[in-house]
C-alpha positions in Angstrom: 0.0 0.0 0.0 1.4 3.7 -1.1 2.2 5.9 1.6 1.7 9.2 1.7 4.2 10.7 4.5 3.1 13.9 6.0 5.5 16.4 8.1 4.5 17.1 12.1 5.4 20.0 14.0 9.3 19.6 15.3 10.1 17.5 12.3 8.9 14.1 12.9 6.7 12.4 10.1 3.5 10.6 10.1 2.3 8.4 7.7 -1.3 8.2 6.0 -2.0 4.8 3.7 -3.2 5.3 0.2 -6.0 2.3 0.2 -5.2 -0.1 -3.3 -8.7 0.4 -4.1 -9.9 4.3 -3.8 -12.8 5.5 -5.7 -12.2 9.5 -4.3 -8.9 11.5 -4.3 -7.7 12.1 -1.0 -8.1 15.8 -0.4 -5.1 17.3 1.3 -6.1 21.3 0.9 -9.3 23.0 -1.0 -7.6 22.6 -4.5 -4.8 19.9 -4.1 -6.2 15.8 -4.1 -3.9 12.9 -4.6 -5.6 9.9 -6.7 -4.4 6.6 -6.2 -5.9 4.2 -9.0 -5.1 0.6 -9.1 -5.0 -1.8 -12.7 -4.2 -5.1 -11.7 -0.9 -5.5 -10.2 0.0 -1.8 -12.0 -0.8 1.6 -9.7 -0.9 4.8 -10.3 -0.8 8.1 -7.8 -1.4 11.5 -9.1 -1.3 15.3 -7.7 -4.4 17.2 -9.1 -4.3 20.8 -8.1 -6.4 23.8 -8.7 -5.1 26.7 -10.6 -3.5 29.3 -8.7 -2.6 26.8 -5.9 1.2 27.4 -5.0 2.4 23.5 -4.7 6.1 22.3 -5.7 7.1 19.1 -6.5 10.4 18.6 -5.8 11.1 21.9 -5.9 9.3 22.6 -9.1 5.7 24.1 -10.1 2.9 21.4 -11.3 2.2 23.0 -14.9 -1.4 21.9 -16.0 -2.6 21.1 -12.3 -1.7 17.2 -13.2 1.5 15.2 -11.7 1.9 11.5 -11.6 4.2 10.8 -8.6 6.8 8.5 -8.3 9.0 7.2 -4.7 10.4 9.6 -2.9 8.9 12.6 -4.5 8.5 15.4 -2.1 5.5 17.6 -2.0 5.7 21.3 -0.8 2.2 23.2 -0.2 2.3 26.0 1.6 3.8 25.2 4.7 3.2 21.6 4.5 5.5 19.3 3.5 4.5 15.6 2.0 6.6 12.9 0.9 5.1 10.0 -1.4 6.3 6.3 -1.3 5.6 3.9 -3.4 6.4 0.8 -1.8 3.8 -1.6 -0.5 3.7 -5.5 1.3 4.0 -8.3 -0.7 2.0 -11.1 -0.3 3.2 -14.6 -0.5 0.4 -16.6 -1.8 0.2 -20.0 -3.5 0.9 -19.1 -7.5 -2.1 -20.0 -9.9 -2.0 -20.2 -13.7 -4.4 -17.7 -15.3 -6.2 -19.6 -18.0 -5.2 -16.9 -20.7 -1.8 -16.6 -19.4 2.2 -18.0 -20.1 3.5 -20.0 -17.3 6.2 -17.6 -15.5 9.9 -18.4 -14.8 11.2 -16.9 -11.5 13.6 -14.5 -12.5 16.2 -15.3 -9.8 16.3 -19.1 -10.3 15.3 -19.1 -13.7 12.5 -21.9 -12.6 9.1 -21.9 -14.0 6.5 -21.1 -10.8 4.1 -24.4 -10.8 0.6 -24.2 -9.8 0.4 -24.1 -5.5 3.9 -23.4 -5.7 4.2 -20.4 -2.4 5.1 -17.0 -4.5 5.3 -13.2 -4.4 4.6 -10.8 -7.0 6.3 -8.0 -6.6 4.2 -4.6 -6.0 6.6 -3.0 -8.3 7.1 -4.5 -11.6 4.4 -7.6 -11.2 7.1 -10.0 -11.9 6.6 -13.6 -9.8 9.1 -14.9 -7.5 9.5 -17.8 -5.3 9.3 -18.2 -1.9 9.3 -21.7 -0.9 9.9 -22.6 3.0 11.8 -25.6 3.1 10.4 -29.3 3.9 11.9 -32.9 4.4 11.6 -33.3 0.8 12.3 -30.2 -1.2 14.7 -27.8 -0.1 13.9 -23.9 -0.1 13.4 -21.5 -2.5 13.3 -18.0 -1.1 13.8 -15.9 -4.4 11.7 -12.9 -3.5 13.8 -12.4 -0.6 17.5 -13.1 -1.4 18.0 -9.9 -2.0 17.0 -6.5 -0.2 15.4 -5.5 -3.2 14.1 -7.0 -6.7 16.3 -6.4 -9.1 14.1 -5.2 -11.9 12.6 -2.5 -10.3 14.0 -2.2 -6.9 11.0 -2.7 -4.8 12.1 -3.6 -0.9 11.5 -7.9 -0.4 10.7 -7.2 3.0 7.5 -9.4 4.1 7.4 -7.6 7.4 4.8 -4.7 5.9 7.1 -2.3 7.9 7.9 0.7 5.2 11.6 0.4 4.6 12.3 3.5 3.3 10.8 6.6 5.7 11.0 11.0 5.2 13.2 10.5 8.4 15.9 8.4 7.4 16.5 9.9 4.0 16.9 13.4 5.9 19.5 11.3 8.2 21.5 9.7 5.2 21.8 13.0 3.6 
C-alpha cells in the first residue's frame, strides 16, 4: 500500500496509507487531491491541483494542475511538506496459472513457478518470485527475498509490511 508521509510540528513524520482500491482522491487542501488508482498489479498516484494553488514538487511548479508521482517525491504546499512512497507489502500466496496466461519463470532461479507453488509478486514491476519454506523433501526456495530488493525494479522484499524507506531516514542519510 502507497504511503503518503506527511510532516508534524518539530520535524517528525506521520504516515497516511493510500487504500489499493480508492474510488475518491484524497483531499489534502481545497484545490490539491492525490488519486491513487489501481490496474491489476499496476498503480498509479497522481497530484491534481487547482489553478493558482502554490504547490512544488520537488522543488518545481505542477504545470497543467496534473502530476503523476513517483517514490520519494516530495510535496511542498504551503507550509506543509508531504513525501510520497511507493512501496507496499507483498504477499506470498500460493501461484495460480491464469487460463489466458504463459507460465512464469522466477527471474532469480530461472525456474518456471508451478501451480500451488508459495510466490510473491512484486508490488513494483508484477514479476513472480518464489518463496518456498523448506520441507523434508524439497529444499527452499526463497527468491523474493534473497535480496533487499528486486532487481528489476527495486521494490524492498521485506514481508514484514514495515515501510523500509521513511521521510526521516532519507533526511538522516543526507
Amino acid at each position: 500500500m502507497s504511503t503518503l508521509w506527511t510532516e508534524q510540528p518539530g520535524g517528525s513524520w506521520s504516515a497516511l496509507p493510500l487504500p489499493a482500491e480508492r474510488e475518491s482522491p484524497l483531499l489534502l487542501e481545497t484545490g490539491v487531491a492525490v488519486l491513487h488508482q489501481r490496474h491489476g498489479m499496476e498503480s498509479t498516484t497522481a497530484l491534481l491541483v487547482r489553478a493558482g494553488q502554490p504547490v512544488r514538487v520537488n522543488g518545481l511548479p505542477v504545470p497543467g494542475g496534473f502530476r503523476v508521482l513517483h517514490h520519494r517525491d516530495e510535496i511542498l504546499l504551503g507550509r506543509s511538506r508531504y513525501c510520497y512512497s511507493a512501496e507496499s507489502t507483498p504477499v506470498c500466496q500460493p501461484f495460480q496459472l491464469s487460463s489466458a496466461g504463459r507460465r512464469p519463470s522466477c527471474p532469480v532461479c530461472r525456474g518456471p513457478l508451478q501451480d500451488g507453488d508459495v510466490a510473491v509478486q512484486c508490488p513494483g514491476c508484477g514479476r513472480w518470485h518464489h518463496q518456498i519454506a523448506a520441507t523434508e523433501t524439497r529444499r527452499a526456495r526463497t527468491c523474493w527475498t534473497y535480496t533487499p530488493e528486486c532487481r528489476f525494479c527495486r521494490h524492498p522484499t521485506s514481508l514484514s509490511g514495515e515501510p523500509v524507506w521513511t521521510p526521516a531516514q532519507e533526511e538522516s542519510d543526507g
